[in-house]
N, C-alpha and C positions, 0 to 999 in steps of 0.2 A: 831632651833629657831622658825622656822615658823611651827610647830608642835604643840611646848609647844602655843605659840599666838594661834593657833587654836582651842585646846583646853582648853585656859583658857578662851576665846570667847563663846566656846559652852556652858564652865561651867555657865557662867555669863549669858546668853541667858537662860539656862534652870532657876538657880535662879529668875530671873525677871520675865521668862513669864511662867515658867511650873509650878509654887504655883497658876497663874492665873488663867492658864487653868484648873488645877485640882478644885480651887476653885468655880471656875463658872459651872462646869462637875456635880458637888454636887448639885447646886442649878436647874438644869435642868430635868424636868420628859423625862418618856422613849420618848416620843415622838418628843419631844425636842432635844432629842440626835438622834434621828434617821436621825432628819432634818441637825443637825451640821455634820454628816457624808455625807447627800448628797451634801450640799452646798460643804465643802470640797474636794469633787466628780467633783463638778464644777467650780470652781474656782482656776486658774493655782498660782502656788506659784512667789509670785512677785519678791524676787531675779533674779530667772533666766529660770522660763517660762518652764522649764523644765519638768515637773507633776504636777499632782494637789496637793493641798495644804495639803488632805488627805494621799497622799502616800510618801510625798519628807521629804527630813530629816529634823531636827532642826537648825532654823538660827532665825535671829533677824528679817527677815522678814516674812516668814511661824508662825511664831510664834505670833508673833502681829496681822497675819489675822485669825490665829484660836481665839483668844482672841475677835475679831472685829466679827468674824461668830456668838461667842457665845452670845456676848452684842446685835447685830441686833436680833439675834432670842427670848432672853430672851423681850426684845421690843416689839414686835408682828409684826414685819416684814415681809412680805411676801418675796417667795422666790424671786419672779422677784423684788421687791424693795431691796432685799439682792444683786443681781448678777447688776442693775442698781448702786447701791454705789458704788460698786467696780469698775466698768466702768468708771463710773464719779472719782473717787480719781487720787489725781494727784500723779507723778512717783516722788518721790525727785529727781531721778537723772537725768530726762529731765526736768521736771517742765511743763508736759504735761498730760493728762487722759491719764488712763488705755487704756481703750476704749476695743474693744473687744477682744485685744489679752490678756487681764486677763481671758476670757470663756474661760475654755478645748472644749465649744463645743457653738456654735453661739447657740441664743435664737432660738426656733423654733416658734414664733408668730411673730418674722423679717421678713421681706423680705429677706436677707442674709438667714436667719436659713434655710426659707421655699425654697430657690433656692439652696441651698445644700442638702438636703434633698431630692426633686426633681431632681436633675441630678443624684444621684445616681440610681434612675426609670428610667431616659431617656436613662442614656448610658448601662442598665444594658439591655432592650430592643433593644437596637441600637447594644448593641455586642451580642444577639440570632439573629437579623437578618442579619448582618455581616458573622456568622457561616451560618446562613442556605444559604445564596447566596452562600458563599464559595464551602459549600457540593452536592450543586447543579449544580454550574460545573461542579465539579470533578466526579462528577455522570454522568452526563452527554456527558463528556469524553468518559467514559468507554465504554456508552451504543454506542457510535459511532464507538470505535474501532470494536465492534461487539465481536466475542465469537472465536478471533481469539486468536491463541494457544501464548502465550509468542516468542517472537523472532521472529515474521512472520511481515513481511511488509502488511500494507494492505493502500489502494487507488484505483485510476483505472489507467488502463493501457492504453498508450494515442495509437491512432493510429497506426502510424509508427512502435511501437512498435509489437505492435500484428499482423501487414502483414507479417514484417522480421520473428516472428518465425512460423507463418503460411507457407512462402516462404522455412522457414530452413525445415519442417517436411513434407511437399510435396517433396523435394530435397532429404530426407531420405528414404520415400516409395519409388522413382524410383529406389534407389539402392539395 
């Protein structure tokens, strides 16, 4: 049962909005389509946020925004007044804005955009100098061990120690 509903859903979704799409795909120069695929590119599909509206499958809601992609651009909308609409549109099923979780990817003229963008420089820096302290120990280590053979103890030998085998190997020549 929830098969056939599924499918007679998608069939009904494509009737409604795929003669749209197709319709309006007609009316648009190449340039125009190139734009309706990046916006697409940016714009997460509002069902369920899941992909952009370019790559997710067919529903009633992906489908109303490609229709809405092609009406703003056909308009002379720029892109950032494209990606602000959708930001601004309210969710029917909160009865809240999009707000930015509709971007696949924060605006880069934001402050958000620009501090995501920016940490990816900071800690990609922050983890080469992480490595190099790292290896810098570890380096460091070694050169302390000295160029002593695997298995060999090395430090110094305290005092007491070094009389008693001095005292053992004077005790060995008398015999």
């Amino acid at each position: 049962m929830k098969a056939i509903t599924f499918t007679l859903s998608l069939l009904l979704t494509i009737a409604l909005f795929g003669d749209q799409v197709t319709e309006l795909d007609d009316q648009l120069t190449d340039a125009q389509k190139s734009r309706v695929v990046q916006m697409e590119k940016e714009i997460m599909a509002a069902c369920c946020f899941g992909s952009p509206v370019h790559s997710h499958g067919r529903n009633d809601y992906t489908e109303e925004q490609r229709v809405e992609i092609r009406r703003l651009i056909m308009a002379g909308k720029t892109n950032s007044e494209i990606l602000d609409h959708f930001r601004n549109k309210i969710d029917p099923r909160t009865g809240q804005p999009y707000g930015n979780r509709i971007l696949a990817a924060p605006k880069s003229d934001e402050l958000v955009g620009q501090v995501s963008y920016w940490m990816v420089a900071v800690f990609a820096v922050l983890g080469i100098f992480v490595l190099w302290f790292a290896l810098q120990k570890l380096l460091g280590r070694r050169q302390m061990a000295g160029d002593s053979t695997p298995g060999e103890k090395t430090g110094k030998v305290n005092d007491k120690i070094l009389q008693k085998v001095e005292k053992e190997l004077k005790d060995l020549d008398k015999d």
